[in-house]
C-alpha atoms as a printed R data frame, in Angstrom:
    type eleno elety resid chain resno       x       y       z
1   ATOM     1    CA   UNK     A     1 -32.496 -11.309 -28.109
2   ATOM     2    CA   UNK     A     2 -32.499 -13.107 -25.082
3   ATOM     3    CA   UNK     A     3 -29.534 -14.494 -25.154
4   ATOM     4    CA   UNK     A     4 -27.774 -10.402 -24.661
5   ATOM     5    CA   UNK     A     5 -29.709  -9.966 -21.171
6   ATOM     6    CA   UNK     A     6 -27.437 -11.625 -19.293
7   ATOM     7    CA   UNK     A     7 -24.101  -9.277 -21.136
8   ATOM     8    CA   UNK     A     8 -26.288  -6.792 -20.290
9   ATOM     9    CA   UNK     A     9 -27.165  -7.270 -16.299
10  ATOM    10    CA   UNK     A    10 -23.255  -7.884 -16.139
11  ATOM    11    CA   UNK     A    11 -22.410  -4.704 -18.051
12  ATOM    12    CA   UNK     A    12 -25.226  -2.651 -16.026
13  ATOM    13    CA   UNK     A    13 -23.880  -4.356 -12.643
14  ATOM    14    CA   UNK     A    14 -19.942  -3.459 -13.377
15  ATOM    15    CA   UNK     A    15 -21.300  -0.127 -14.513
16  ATOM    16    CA   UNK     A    16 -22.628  -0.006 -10.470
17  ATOM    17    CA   UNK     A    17 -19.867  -1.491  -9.205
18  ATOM    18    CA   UNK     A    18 -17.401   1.206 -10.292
19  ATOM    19    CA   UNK     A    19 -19.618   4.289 -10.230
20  ATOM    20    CA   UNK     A    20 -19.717   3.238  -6.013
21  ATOM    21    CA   UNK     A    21 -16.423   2.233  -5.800
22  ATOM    22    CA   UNK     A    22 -15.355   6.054  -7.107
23  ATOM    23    CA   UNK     A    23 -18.168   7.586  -4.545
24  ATOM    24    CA   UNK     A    24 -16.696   5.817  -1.438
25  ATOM    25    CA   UNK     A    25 -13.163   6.846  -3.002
26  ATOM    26    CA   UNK     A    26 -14.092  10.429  -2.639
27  ATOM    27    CA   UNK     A    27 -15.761  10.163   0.446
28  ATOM    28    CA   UNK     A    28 -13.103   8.267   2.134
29  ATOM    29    CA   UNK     A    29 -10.566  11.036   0.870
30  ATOM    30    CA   UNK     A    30 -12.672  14.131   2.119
31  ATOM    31    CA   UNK     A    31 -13.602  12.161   5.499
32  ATOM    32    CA   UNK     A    32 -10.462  11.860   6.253
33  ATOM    33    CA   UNK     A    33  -9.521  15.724   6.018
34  ATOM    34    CA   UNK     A    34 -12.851  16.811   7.106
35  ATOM    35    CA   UNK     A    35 -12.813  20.189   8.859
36  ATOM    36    CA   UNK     A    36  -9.042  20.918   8.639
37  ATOM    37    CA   UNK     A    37  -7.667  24.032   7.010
38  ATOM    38    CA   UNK     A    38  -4.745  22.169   5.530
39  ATOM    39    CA   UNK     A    39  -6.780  19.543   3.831
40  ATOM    40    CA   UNK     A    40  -5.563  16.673   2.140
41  ATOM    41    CA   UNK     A    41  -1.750  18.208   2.398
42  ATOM    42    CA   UNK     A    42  -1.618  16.527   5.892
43  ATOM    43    CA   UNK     A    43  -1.431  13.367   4.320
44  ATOM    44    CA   UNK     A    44   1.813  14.797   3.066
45  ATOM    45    CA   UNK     A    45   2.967  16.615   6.190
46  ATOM    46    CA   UNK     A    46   2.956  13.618   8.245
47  ATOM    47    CA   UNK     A    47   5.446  11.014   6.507
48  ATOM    48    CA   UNK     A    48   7.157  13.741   5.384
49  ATOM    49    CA   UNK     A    49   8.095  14.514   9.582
50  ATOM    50    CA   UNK     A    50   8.363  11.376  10.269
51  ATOM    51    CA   UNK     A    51  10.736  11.294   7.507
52  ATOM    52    CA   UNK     A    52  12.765  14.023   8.431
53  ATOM    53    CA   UNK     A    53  13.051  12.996  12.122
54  ATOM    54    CA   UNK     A    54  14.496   9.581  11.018
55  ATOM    55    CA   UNK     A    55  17.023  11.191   9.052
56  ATOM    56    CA   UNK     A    56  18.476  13.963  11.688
57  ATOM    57    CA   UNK     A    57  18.444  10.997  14.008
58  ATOM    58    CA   UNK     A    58  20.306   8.157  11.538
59  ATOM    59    CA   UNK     A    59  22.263  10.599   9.135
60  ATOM    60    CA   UNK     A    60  22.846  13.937  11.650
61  ATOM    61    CA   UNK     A    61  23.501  11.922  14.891
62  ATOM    62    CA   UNK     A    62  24.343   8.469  13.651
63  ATOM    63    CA   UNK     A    63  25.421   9.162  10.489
64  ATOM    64    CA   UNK     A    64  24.538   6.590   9.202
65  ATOM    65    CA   UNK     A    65  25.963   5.255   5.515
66  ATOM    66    CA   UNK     A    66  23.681   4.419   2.959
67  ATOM    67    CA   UNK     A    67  25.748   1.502   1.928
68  ATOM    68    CA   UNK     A    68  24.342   2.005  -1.398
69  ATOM    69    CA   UNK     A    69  25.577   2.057  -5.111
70  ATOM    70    CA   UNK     A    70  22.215   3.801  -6.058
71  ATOM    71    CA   UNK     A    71  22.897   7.179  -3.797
72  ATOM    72    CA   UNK     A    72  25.419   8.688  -1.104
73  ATOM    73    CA   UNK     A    73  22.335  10.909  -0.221
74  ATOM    74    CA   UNK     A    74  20.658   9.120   2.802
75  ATOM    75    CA   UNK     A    75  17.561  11.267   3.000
76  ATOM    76    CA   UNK     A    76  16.509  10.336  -0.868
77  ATOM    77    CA   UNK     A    77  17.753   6.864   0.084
78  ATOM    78    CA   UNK     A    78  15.229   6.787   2.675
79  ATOM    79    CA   UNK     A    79  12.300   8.325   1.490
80  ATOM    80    CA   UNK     A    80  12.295   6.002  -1.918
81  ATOM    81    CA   UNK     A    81  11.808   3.289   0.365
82  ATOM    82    CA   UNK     A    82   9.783   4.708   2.367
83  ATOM    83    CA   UNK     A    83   7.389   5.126  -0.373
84  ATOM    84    CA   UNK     A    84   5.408   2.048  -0.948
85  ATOM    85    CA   UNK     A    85   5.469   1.172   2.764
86  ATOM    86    CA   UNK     A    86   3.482   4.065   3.745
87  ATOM    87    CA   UNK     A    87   0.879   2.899   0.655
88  ATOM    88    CA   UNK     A    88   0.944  -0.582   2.049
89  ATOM    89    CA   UNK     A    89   0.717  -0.217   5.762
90  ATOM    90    CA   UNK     A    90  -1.723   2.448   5.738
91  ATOM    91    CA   UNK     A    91  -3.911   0.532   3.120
92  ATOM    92    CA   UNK     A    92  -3.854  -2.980   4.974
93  ATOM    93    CA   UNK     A    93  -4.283  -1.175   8.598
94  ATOM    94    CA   UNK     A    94  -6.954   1.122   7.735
95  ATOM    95    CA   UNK     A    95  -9.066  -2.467   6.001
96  ATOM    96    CA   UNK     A    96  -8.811  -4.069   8.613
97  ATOM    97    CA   UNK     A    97 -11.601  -1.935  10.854
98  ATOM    98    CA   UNK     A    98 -13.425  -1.094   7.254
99  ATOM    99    CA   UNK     A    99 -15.818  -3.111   7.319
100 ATOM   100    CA   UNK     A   100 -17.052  -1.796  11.192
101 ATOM   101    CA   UNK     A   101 -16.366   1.603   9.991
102 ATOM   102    CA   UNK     A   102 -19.279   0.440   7.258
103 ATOM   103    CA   UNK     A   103 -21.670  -1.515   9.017
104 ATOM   104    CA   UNK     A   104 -24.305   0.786   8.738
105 ATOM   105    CA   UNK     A   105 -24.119   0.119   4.593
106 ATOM   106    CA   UNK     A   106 -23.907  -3.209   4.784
107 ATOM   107    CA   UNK     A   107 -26.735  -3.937   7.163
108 ATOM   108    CA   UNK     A   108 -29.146  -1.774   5.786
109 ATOM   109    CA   UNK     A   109 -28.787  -2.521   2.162
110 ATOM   110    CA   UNK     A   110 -27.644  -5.062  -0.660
111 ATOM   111    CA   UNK     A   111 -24.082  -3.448  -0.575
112 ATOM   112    CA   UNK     A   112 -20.945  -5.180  -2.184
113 ATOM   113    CA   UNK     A   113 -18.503  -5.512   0.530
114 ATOM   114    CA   UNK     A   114 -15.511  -6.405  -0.489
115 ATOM   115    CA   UNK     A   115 -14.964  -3.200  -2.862
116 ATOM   116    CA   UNK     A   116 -14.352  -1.074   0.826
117 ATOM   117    CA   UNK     A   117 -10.341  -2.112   0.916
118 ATOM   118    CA   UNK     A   118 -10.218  -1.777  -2.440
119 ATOM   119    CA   UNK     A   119 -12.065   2.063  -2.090
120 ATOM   120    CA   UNK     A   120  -9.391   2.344   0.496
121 ATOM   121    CA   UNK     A   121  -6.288   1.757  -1.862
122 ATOM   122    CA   UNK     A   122  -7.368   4.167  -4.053
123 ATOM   123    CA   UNK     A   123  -7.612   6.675  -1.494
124 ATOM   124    CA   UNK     A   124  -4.288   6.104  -0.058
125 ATOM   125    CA   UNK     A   125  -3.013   5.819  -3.246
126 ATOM   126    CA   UNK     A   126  -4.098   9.754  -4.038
127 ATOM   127    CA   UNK     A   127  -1.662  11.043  -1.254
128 ATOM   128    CA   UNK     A   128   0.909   8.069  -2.455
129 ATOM   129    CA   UNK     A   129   0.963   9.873  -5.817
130 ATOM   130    CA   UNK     A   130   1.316  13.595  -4.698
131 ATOM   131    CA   UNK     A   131   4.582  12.008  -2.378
132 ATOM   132    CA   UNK     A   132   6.092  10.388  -5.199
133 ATOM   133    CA   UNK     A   133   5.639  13.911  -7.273
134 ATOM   134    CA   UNK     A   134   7.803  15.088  -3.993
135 ATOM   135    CA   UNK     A   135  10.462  12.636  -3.896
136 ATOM   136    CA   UNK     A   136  11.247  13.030  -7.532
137 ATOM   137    CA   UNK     A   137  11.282  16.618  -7.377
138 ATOM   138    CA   UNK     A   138  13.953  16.141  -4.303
139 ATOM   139    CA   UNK     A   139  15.832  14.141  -6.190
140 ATOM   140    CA   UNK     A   140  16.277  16.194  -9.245
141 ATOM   141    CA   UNK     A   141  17.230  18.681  -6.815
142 ATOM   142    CA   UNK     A   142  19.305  17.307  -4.357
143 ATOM   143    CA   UNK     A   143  20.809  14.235  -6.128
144 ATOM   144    CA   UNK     A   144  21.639  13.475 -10.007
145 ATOM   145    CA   UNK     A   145  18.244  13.590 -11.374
146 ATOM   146    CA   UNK     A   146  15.235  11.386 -12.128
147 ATOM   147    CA   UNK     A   147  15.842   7.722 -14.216
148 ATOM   148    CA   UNK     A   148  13.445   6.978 -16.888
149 ATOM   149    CA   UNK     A   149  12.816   3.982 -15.462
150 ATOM   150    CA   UNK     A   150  10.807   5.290 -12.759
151 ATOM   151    CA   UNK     A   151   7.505   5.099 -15.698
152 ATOM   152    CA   UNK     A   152   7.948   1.780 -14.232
153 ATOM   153    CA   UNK     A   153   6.570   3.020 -11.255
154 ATOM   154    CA   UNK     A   154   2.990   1.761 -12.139
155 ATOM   155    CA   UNK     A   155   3.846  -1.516 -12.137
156 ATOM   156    CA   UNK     A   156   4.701  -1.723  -8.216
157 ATOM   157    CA   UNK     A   157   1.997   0.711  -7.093
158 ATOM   158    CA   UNK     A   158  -0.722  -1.986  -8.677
159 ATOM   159    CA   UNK     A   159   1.088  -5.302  -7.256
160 ATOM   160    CA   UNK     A   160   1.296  -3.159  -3.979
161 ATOM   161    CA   UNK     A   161  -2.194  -2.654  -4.119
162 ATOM   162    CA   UNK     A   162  -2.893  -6.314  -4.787
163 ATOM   163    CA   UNK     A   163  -1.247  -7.605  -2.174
164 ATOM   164    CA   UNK     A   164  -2.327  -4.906   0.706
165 ATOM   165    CA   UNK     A   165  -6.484  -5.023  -0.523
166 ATOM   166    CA   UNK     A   166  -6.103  -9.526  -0.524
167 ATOM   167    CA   UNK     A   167  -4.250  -8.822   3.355
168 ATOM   168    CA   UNK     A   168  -7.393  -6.271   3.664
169 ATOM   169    CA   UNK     A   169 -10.073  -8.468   2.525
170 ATOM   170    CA   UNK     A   170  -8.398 -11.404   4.935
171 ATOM   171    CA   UNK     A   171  -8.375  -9.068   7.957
172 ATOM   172    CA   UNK     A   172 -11.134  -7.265   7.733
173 ATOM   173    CA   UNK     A   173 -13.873 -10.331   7.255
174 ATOM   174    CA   UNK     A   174 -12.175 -11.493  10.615
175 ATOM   175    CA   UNK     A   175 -12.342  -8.356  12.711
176 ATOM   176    CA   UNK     A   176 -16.160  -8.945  11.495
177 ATOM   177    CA   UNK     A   177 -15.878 -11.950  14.292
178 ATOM   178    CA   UNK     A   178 -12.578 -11.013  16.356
179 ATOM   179    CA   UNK     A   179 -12.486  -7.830  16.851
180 ATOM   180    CA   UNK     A   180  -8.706  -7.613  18.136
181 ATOM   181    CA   UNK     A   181  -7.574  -8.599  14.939
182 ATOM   182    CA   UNK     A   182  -7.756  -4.946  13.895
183 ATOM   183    CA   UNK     A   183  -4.985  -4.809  17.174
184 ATOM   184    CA   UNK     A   184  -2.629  -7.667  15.576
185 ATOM   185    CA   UNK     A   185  -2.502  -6.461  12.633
186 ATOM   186    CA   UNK     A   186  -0.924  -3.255  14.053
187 ATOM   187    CA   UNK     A   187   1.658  -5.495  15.841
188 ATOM   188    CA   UNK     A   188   2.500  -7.543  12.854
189 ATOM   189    CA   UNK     A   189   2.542  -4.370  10.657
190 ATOM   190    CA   UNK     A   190   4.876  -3.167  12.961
191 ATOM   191    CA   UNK     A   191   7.369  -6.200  13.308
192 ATOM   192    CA   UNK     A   192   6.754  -6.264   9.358
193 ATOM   193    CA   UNK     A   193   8.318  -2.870   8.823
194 ATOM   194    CA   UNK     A   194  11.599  -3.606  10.510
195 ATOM   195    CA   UNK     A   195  11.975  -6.525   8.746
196 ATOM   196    CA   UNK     A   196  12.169  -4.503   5.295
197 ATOM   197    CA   UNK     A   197  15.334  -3.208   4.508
198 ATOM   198    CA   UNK     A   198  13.873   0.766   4.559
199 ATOM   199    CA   UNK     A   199  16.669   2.321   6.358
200 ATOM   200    CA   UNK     A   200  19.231  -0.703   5.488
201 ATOM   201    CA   UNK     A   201  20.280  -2.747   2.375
202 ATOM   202    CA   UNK     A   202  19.818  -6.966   2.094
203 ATOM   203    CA   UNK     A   203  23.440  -6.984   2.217
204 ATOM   204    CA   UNK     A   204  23.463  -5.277   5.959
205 ATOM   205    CA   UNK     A   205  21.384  -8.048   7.175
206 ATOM   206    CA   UNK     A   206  23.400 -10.797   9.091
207 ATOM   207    CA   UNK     A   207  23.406 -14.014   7.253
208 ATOM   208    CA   UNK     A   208  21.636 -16.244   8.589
209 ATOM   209    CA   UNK     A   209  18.899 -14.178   9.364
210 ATOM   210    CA   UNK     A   210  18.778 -13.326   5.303
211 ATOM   211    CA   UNK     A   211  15.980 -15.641   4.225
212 ATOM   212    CA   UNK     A   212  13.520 -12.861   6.230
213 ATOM   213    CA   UNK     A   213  14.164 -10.203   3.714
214 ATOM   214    CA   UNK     A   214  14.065 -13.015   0.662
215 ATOM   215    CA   UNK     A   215  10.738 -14.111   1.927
216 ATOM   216    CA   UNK     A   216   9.241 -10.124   2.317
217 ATOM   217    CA   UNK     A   217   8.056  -9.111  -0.840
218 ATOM   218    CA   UNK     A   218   7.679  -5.158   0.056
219 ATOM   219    CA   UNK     A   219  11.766  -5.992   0.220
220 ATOM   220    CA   UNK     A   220  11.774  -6.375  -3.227
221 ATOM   221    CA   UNK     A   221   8.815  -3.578  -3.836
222 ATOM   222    CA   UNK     A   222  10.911  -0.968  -1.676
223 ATOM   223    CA   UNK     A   223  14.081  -2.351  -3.995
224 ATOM   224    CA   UNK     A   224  11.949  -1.900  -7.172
225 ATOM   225    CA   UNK     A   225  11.515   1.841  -5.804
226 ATOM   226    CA   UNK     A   226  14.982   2.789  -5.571
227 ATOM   227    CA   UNK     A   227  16.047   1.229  -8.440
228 ATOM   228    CA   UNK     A   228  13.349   2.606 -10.672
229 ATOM   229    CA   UNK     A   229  14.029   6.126  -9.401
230 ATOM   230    CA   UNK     A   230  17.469   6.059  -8.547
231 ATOM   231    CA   UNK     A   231  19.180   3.468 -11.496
232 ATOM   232    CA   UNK     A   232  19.101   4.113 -15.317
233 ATOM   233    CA   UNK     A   233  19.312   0.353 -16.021
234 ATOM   234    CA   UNK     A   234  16.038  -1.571 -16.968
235 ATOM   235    CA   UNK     A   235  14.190  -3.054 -14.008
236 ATOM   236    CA   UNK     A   236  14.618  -6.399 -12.298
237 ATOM   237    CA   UNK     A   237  12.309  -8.111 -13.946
238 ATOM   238    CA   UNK     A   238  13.013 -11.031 -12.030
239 ATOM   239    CA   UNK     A   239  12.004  -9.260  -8.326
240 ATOM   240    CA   UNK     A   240   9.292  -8.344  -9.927
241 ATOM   241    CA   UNK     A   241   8.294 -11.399 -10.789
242 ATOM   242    CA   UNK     A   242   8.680 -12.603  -7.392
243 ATOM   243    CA   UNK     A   243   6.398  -9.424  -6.177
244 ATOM   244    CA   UNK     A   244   3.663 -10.545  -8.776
245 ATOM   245    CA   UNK     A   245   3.603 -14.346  -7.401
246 ATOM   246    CA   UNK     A   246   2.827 -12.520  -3.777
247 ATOM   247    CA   UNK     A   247   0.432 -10.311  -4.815
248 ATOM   248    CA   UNK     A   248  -1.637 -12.072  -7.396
249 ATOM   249    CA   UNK     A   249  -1.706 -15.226  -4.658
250 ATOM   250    CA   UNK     A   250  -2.769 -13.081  -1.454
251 ATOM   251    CA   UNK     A   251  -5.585 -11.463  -3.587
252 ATOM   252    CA   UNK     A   252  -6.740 -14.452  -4.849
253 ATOM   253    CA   UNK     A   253  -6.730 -16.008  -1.506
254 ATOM   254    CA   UNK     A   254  -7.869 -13.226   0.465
255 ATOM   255    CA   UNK     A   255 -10.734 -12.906  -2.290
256 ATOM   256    CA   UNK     A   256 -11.917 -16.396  -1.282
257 ATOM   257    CA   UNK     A   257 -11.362 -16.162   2.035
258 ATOM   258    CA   UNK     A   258 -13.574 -12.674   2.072
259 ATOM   259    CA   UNK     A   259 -16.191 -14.333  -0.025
260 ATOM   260    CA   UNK     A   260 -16.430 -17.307   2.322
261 ATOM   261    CA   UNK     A   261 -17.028 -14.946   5.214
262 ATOM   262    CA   UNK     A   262 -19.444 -12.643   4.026
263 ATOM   263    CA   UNK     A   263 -22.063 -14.483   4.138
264 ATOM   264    CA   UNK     A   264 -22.060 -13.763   7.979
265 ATOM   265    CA   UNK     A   265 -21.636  -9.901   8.307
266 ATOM   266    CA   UNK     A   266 -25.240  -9.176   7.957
267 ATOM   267    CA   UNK     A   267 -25.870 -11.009  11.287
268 ATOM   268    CA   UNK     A   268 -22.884 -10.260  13.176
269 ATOM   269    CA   UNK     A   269 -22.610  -6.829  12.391
């Protein structure tokens, strides 16, 4: 009989563990959108402007070619990679000042950390769900319709999630104890998004410059997209691959590195 108490403090702890995770998912989502009439369809408005200025600047001024065996359409060309930046960047930014933006939880009682970037992922992820229900309607509209492969979808939003929550775990256990890191991770967010091919293809890259897409792995996530929306064929498994060695090695890593940390926020917070 004694042997099934410790099954049952782990059951009765996971049980815990993912009744608060779902509490600070909701809260996170209605802080966020607290006091506005439009509610959570901001989330929506906002890459969706930023969207459209990018293409009346690149496809109406520029006119810019897709370059592209997937679509002549540059606005769906751009919005399917667009996609799974916006659930990165905002994910990994908004980690890296969680843990501030929670010291009042974790100072005050025995509160699990690390599930805060995690709580955050989810939360993006909501508004990341309700955009890819809007690019697939635009494309069944606008271009030759929806591939089934796109159930694949899944598949990148979790290895997304992997990788951005390990980057949020790393970042945010060091803004704990240097608090510009919230700052650099802004700048290297930003140098990081124009080195994924989101407005250009792998092939438009010069040469020898190359090996910085082949080394990205939201190249091959924002890839994945377009290809799993776009192309009837089955998916790269092999890019996707290369995706799942990223993510499942940052989140292990940034796991461990988070764990190492912790044991400092109480006092430095």
């Amino acid at each position: 009989m004694t042997a099934t108490l410790p099954g049952r403090h782990f059951a009765r702890n996971l049980i815990e563990r993912r009744t608060l995770l779902m509490e600070l998912v909701k809260r996170d989502f209605k802080q966020r959108f607290a006091g506005s009439a439009a509610g959570w369809l901001w989330g929506v408005i906002h890459p969706l402007v930023l969207l459209a200025s990018w293409t009346f600047v690149f496809q109406v001024c520029l006119k810019s070619p897709t370059n592209s065996p997937l679509t002549d359409n540059y606005t769906i060309f751009l919005f399917c990679g667009f996609l799974p930046w916006l659930l990165f960047q905002e994910t990994v930014s908004r980690s890296a000042a969680g843990l501030l933006d929670h010291s009042n939880l974790i100072t005050k009682t025995v509160f699990p950390s690390e599930v805060i970037p995690v709580s955050i992922f989810l939360s993006v992820l909501i508004n990341h769900l309700i955009a890819v229900g809007l690019v697939v309607a635009a494309v069944i509209i606008w271009d030759h319709g929806v591939s089934p492969m796109a159930v694949f979808l899944p598949i990148y939003m979790v290895l997304t999630g992997m990788l951005a929550v390990g980057l949020g775990w790393i970042t945010s256990s060091l803004n704990v104890y240097l608090r510009d890191t919230a700052q650099v991770v802004q700048v290297v967010l930003t140098l990081w998004f124009w080195l994924t091919p989101i407005f250009i293809t792998r092939d438009m890259v010069p040469e020898q410059l190359r090996f910085l897409v082949d080394w990205n792995p939201l190249s091959y996530v924002v890839n994945g997209y377009r290809e799993l929306i776009l192309n009837v064929n089955l998916p790269n498994f092999r890019d996707m691959g290369i995706v799942a060695l990223f993510a499942i090695g940052v989140f292990l890593v940034g796991g461990l590195f988070f764990r190492h940390l912790k044991r400092g926020f109480a006092d430095v917070l």
